[in-house]
C-alpha positions as CSV (number, residue, x, y, z in Angstrom):
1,X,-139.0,-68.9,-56.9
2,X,-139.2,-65.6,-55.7
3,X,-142.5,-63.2,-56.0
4,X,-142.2,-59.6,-56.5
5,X,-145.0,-57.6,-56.0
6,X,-146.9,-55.4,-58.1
7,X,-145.8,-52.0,-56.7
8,X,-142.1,-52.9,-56.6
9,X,-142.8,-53.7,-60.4
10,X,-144.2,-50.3,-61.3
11,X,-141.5,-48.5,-58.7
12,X,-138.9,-50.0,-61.1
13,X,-140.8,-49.4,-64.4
14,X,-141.1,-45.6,-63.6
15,X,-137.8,-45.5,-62.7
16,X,-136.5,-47.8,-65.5
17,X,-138.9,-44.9,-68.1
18,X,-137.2,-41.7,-66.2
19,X,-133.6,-42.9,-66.5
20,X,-134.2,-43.3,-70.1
21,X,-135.5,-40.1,-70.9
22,X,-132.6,-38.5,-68.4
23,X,-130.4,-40.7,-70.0
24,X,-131.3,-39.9,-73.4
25,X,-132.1,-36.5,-73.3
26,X,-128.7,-35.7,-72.5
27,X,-126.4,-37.7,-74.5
28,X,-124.5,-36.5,-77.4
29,X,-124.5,-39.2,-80.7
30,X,-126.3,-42.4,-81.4
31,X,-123.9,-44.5,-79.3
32,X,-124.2,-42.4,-76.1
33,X,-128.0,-43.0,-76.2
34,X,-127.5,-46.5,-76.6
35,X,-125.2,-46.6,-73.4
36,X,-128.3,-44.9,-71.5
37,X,-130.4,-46.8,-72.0
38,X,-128.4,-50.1,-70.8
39,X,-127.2,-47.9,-68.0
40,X,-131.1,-47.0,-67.4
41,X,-131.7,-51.1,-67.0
42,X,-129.2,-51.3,-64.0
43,X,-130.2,-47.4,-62.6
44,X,-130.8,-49.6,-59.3
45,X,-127.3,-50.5,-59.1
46,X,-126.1,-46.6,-59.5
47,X,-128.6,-45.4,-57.0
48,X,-127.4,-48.0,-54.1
49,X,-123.9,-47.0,-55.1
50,X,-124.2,-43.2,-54.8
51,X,-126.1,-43.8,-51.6
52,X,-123.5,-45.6,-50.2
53,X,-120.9,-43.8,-51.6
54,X,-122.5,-40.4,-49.2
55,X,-122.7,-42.3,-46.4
56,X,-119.4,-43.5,-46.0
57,X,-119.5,-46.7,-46.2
């Protein structure tokens, strides 16, 4: 089983809490709020992307 320490916990929470409000703050209806918010549970995944993404690979 794999352990994950405390401060990568609370790295992710904040992160997980400022994608949501980023998230929801901007979208439009009902339905683009809810689409935020699942995007705000993989936020991880778009910041790895993006990163890779400007540096070429």
């Amino acid at each position: 089983m794999a352990k994950v320490s405390a401060g990568t916990g609370s790295i992710y929470a904040f992160g997980f809490i400022g994608a949501v409000i980023y998230y929801i703050s901007t979208a439009t209806d009902f339905w683009m709020g809810l689409l935020g918010f699942l995007k705000a549970l993989v936020w991880p995944a778009f910041l790895v992307y993006e990163l890779l993404s400007s540096l070429g690979a």
